[in-house]
C-alpha angles and dihedrals in degrees: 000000000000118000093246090054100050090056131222114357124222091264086045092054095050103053081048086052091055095055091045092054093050089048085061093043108041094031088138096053128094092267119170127176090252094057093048089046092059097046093072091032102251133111126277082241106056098036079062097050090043093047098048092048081045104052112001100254138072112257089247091062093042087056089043094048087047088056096044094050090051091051090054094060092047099046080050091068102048107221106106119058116236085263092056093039097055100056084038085075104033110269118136096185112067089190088047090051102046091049095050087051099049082052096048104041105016106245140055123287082236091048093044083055103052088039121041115038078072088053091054102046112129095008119132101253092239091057083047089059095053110051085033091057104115123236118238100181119058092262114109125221113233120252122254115235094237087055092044096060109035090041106036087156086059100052104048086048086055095040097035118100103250094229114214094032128106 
C-alpha cells in the first residue's frame, strides 16, 4: 500500500497535532495557512490536504470555528460590545466576522449577545459548551428543552430553512 493511500502517518499526525494546538492557542493572531505550514516545515498545500483527511476540516475553517466559539463566550457575557468582540478574537473585518458567525451559529452576533446569555443562565459550563458549540456543516443540533423554552427567537432562527441559500 502505497504511502498516499494509508493517510496521514504517526509523524504526519503529530505535526498535525501541533498546528492544531497553536490554532487553539494563538486564535486571535494573524494566522494564515502559509505561516502554519512553515512552522512544521511543509507546504500550505499539503498541511491543508493532511488536515482536512485528519480532522475533517481545512486548517482555515478550523481557525474560523475556534473564533467563532470564543466570541461566543464573550458575547455571552455581555461586556464587550460585537465590535470589541470581534477584534478580541482576531477578526479584522467586522462585516466578515459577522457573516461567518450568522453561518456557523444561526443568528447575529448582535442577536447571540442580547439573547443567550439569558438562555444559559444557570447551566453547568460544560453543558454550556456543548449546546453553544457552533455548527460548521448544514446539520442542525438539536435544541435542548431548557433553550427552547427561555430563547424561542433563538431557536426558530436555528430550525428555520434559511431560504436563498444553497
Amino acid at each position: 500500500m502505497s504511502r498516499k493511500s494509508a493517510g496521514p502517518d504517526v509523524r504526519d499526525l503529530a505535526r498535525l497535532r501541533r498546528v492544531r494546538d497553536r490554532i487553539d492557542r494563538e486564535y486571535a493572531r494573524p494566522l494564515d495557512v502559509e505561516a502554519l505550514a512553515r512552522g512544521i516545515g511543509v507546504s500550505a498545500g499539503h498541511l491543508s490536504r493532511q488536515f482536512r483527511a485528519a480532522y475533517g476540516e481545512s486548517p482555515y475553517s478550523y481557525l474560523m470555528t475556534r473564533r467563532i466559539e470564543r466570541a461566543m463566550a464573550l458575547l455571552r457575557r455581555g461586556d464587550l460590545s460585537v465590535t470589541e468582540v470581534c477584534f478580541a478574537v482576531g477578526c479584522s473585518s467586522l462585516g466578515t466576522f459577522s457573516t461567518r458567525f450568522a453561518e456557523l451559529v444561526g443568528v447575529p452576533p448582535s442577536v447571540y449577545r442580547s439573547e443567550a446569555a439569558r438562555a444559559t443562565v444557570g447551566m453547568p459550563s460544560c453543558v454550556v459548551k456543548q449546546v453553544t458549540r457552533p455548527v460548521r456543516k448544514p446539520v442542525r443540533r438539536p435544541v435542548p428543552d431548557v433553550v427552547r423554552e427561555v430563547v424561542p427567537e433563538v431557536v426558530r432562527n436555528r430550525e428555520a430553512p434559511q431560504e436563498g441559500r444553497g
